[in-house]
N, C-alpha and C positions, 0 to 999 in steps of 0.2 A: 853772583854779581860780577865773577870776574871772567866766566866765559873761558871758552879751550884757546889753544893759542891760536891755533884757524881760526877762531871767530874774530879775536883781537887783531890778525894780522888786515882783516877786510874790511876792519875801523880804518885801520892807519892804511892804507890805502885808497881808500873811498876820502880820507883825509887828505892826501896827495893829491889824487886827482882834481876834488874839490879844489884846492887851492890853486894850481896850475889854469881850472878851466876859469876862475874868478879873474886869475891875472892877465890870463888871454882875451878877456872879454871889451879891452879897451876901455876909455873912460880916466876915472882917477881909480879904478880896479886894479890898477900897478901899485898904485900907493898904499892903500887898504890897511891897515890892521883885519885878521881875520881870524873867528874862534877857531879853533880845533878839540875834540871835547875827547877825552880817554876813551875805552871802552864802557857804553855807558854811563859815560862820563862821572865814575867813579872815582871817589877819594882815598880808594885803597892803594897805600903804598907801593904795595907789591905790585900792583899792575901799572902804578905810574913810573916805578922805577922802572919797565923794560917799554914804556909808552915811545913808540917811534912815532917823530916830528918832522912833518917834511919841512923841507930845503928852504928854508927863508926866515927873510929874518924881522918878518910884521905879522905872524903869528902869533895868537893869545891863548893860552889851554886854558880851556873853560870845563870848571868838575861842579857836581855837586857833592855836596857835604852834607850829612847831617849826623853831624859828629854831639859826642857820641855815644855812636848809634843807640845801644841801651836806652840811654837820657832820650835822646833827640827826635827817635820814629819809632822805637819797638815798643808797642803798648803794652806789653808783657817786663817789659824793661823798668826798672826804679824811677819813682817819683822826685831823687832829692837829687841836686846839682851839688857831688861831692868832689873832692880833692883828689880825687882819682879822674873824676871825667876833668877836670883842668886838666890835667895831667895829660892828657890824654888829647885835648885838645893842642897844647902847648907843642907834643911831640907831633901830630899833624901839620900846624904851620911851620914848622924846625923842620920838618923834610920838603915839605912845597918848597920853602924855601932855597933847600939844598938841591934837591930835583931841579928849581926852573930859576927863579929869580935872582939869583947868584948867578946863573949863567947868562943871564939877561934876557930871559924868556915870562914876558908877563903873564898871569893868572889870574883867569877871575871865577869869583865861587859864583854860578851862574841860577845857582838854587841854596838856598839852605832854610832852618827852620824847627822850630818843637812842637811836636806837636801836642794837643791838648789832652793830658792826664789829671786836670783838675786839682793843679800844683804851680798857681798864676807864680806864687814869688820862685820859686826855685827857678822856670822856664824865665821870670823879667830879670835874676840873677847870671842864669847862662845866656840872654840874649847879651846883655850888658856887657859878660867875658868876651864872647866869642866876638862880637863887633869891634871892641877894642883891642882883639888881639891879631883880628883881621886889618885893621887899619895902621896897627903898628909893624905889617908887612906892606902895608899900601894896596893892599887887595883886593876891590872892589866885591861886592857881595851883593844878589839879590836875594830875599825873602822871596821864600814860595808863600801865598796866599791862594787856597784853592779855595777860601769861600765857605768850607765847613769849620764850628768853633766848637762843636758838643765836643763832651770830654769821649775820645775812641780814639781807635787806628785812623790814621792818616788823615787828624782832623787841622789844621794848620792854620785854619781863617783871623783874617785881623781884622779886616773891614767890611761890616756889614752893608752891603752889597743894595739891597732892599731899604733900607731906612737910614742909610748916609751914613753911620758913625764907626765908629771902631768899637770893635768887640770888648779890647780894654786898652782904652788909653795908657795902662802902666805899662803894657808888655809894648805898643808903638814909641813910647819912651826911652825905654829901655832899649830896645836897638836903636836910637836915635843917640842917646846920652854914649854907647859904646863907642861909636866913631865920632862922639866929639869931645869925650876925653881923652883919646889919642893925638889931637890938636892943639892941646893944652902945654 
């Protein structure tokens, strides 16, 4: 996931250039807020601490997350949202944190999500953490919904696509209730 350093260096450069050719492009393009995403815009520390950010100062680094990972995307991974993956969570936003938005570098998780191992309340428990611990950095967060809900690897679906509804209203809840008791 983290790629040689030659690979990461043609992120952050392709990163630059991007940004340079947006700004040149006239318009309100000067203005802009603009992502910039890690190396496969990964949530590993390790590669966000040496993540090079060009030159400006309306750039957004956009990661995804699917923290973690064990719980979150390895279908091979445990079914239960223990005190370890808080943990674990907690130290993730405690470095984003240190990494960017202490420097005043905004973040947005551009993906995140559990996927479906046929363990609704533990996955509507970690949506619930995770959203509120993402909101109590001010961090804006998209759910990935790709539209699958069976219980397997990379099944993430919430809204049933074909027949209008949500797969389960408790887990659309649940990340909902997450960022709105950090408003509280």
């Amino acid at each position: 996931m983290g790629g040689t350093s030659e690979e990461r260096e043609v992120v952050y450069e392709l990163n630059r250039e991007i940004v340079s050719a947006i700004r040149a492009s006239g318009g309100n393009n000067e203005k802009r807020f603009i992502l910039v995403p890690s190396y496969a815009a990964t949530s590993d520390i390790s590669i966000l601490k040496e993540m090079e950010l060009p030159e400006d100062s309306r750039i957004i680094v956009s990661i995804h997350a699917y923290a973690p990972y064990d719980f979150a995307m390895n279908i091979d991974g445990g079914t239960d949202f223990t005190q370890d993956d808080k943990k674990e969570l907690d130290k993730l936003f405690k470095n984003i944190d240190k990494l960017f938005l202490k420097k005043g570098i905004p973040v947005i998780i551009g993906e995140f999500g559990v996927t479906n191992k046929g363990n609704i309340e533990d996955r509507c428990e970690w949506a619930g953490y995770y959203t509120a611990l993402a909101a109590s950095y001010n961090i804006p967060c998209m759910v990935w919904d790709n539209g699958y809900n069976e219980v397997g690897a990379e099944n993430y679906g919430l809204y049933d696509r074909q027949n209008g509804v949500w797969f389960s209203q408790e887990l659309t809840d649940a990340y909902t209730r997450g960022f709105a008791q950090s408003e509280q």
